[in-house]
N, C-alpha and C positions, 0 to 999 in steps of 0.2 A: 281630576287634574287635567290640565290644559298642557301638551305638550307643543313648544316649539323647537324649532328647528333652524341654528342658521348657518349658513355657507362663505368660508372666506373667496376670497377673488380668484385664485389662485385653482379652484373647484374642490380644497380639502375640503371636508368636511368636519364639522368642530361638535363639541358633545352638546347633547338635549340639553334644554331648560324647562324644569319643568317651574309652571308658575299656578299658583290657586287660583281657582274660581273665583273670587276676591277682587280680586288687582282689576278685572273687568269690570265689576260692579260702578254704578255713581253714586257718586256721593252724594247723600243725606244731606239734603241743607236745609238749618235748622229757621225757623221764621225769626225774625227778630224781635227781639223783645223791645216793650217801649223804654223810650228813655227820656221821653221830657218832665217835664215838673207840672201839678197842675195848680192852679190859682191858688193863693190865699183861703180866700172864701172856698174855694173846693175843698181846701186840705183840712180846713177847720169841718167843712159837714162829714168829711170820712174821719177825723178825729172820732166826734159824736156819736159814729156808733158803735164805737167799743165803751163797755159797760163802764170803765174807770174816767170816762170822759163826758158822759152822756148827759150828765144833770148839769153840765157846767154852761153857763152861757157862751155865744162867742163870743163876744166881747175880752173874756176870761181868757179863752181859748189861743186868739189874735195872739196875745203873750207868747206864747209856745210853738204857731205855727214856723217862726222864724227861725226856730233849732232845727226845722223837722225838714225827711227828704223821704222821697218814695224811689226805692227802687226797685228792682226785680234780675229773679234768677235763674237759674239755668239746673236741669237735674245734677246733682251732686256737686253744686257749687255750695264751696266753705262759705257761709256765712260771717262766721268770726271760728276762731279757733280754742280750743281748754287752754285753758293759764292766761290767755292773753289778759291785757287791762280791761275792765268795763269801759269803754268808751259812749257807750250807744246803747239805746233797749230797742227791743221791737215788736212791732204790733202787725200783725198779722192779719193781711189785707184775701191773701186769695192764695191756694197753696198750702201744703202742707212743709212743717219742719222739724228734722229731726235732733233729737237730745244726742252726742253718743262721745265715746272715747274707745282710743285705742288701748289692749291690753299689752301687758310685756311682750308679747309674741306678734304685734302690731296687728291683732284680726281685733276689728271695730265694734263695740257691742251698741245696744241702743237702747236708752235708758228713758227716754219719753217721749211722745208724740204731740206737737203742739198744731193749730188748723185756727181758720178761719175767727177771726175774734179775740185768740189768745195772743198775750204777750211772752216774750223773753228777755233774762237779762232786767229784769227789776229785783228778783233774788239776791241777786248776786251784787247791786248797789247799797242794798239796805243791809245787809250781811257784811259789808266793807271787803270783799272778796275779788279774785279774780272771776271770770265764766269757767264754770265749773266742768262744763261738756263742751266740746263740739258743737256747732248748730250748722245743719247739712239741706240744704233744698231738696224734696223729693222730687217735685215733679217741674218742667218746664215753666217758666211762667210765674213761680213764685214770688209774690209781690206782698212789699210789708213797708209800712212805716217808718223811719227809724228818728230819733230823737236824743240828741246831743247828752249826756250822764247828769253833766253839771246843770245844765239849763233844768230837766227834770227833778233836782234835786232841789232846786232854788224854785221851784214853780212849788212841788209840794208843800213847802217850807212857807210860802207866802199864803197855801189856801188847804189852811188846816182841815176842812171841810172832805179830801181827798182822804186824810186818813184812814176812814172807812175799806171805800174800795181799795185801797193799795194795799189793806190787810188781805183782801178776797184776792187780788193777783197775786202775792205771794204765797197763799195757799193751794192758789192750780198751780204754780211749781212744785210743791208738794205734790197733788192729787195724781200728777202725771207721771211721779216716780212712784205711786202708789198702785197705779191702771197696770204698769209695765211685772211688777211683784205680784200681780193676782193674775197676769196671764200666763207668765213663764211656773207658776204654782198651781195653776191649772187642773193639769194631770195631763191627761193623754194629747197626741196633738190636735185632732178634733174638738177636743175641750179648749186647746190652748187658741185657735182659729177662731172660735165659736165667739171667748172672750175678748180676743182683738177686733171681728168683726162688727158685732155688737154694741163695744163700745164706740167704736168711730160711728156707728150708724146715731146711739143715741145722743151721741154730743156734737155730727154735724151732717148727718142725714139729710137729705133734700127729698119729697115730694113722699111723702110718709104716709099713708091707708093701709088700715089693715097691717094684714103680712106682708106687705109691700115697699119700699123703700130703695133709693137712691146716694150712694157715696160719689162726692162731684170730683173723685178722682181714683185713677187707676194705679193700684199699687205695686212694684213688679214682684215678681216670684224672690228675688234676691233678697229684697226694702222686707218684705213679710215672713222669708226664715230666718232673718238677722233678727225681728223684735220678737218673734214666739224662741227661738235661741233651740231651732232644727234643722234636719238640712232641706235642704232644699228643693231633691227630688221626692220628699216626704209629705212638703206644703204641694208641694203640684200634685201628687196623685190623691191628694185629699180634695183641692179646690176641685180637681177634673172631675172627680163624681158628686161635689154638687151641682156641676153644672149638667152633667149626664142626669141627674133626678130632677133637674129643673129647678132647682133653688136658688142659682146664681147665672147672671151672663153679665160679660164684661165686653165693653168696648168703646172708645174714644170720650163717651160724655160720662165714664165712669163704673162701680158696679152697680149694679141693679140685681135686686133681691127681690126673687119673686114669692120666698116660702120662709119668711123671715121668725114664722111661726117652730119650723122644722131647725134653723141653728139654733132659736135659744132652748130648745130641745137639748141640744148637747152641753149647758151648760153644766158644770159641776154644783150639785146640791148645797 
């Protein structure tokens, strides 16, 4: 602690202040995220390459780009919130997001992990529902799609041909409350680590050989005991000795898994 001292005019002397460490510090400023729009023809070839868009001409496409807006967010910024109306789906440009709600006791559980490619909020249209979860930005930067309820609904409705894939996207909202039940069922917490690990490597891993492999985002100690559902000093001294045996290091472009061989090791039979 930083103790100060001050003196009135007079030469009494007035009682200490002590003030943290803290209050010296500078402030963290965070880089800005973008915020313009991009072209027409841009937003139609980033449509394109999410699976449910991809066979469509643009021409097709043109139709829908005028409902649609790209924005991005900030770690722990609400998306949308549980209960609220479906107003909007979203697709998932760069960034990971989370599924989650709060319990009676207001501590946050986390019910699925959506990334790079996947949508949200189409469940929940076809179902005639409100959003069922929470959807939570993890990291800085997260950037997704979003498209108008009704425009989507009336786009489907005009190109029966979509049927197919809008069954396959409403099935990884399934799959993704499916991932979350076989990791917290796990078993021990290195079994449970092993299984969230794992999975995020094999459904959006970047630069894959071997035992080798890259996750294009860093997840904090908090975001990873809230979905294995441990605490928190338990995820740290497990990741800290795979990193002391050289299986994992983390740092700004992500984690990197050098023994990728050695966590599915721990998986449960």
């Amino acid at each position: 602690m930083n103790q100060r001292k001050s003196q009135k005019a007079g030469g009494e002397q007035d009682f200490a202040v002590d003030l943290p460490r803290r209050v010296f510090r500078r402030i963290k400023r965070h880089a800005p995220l973008p915020s313009g729009q991009p072209s027409k023809e841009e937003l139609t070839k980033k449509l394109q390459r999410f699976n449910l868009f991809s066979k469509l001409p643009a021409r097709v496409l043109a139709e829908l780009v005028s409902a649609a807006k790209v924005q991005a967010f900030r770690a722990g910024e609400y998306i949308w919130h549980h209960n609220e109306a479906d107003r909007r789906v979203l697709f998932i440009e760069q960034g990971f997001v989370k599924a989650a709600r709060r319990n009676r006791e207001g501590v946050s559980r986390t019910y699925g992990l959506y990334g790079p490619g996947d949508s949200m909020g189409i469940f929940a249209i076809w179902a005639g529902m409100k959003y069922p979860t929470d959807a939570v930005a993890m990291n800085d930067g997260m950037t997704g799609i979003f498209i108008d309820t009704d425009a989507m609904l009336k786009f489907a409705e005009k190109y029966p041909r979509l049927a197919g894939p809008l069954r396959i996207e409403i099935g990884h909202f399934t799959e993704a409350f499916i991932r979350k039940i076989e990791i917290v069922s796990a078993g021990t917490v290195p079994q449970r680590l092993a299984v969230l690990m794992t999975m995020l490597i094999d459904r959006y891993g970047v630069d894959k050989k071997g035992s080798k492999a890259r996750l294009p985002i860093t997840l904090t100690l908090e975001q990873i005991s809230e979905i294995v559902g441990v605490r928190l000093e338990t995820v740290a001294r497990i990741l800290s000795g795979w990193k002391k045996d050289g299986w994992l290091t983390i740092d700004a472009n992500g984690c990197h898994f050098t023994r990728l061989d050695k966590v599915r090791e721990l998986l449960p039979d």
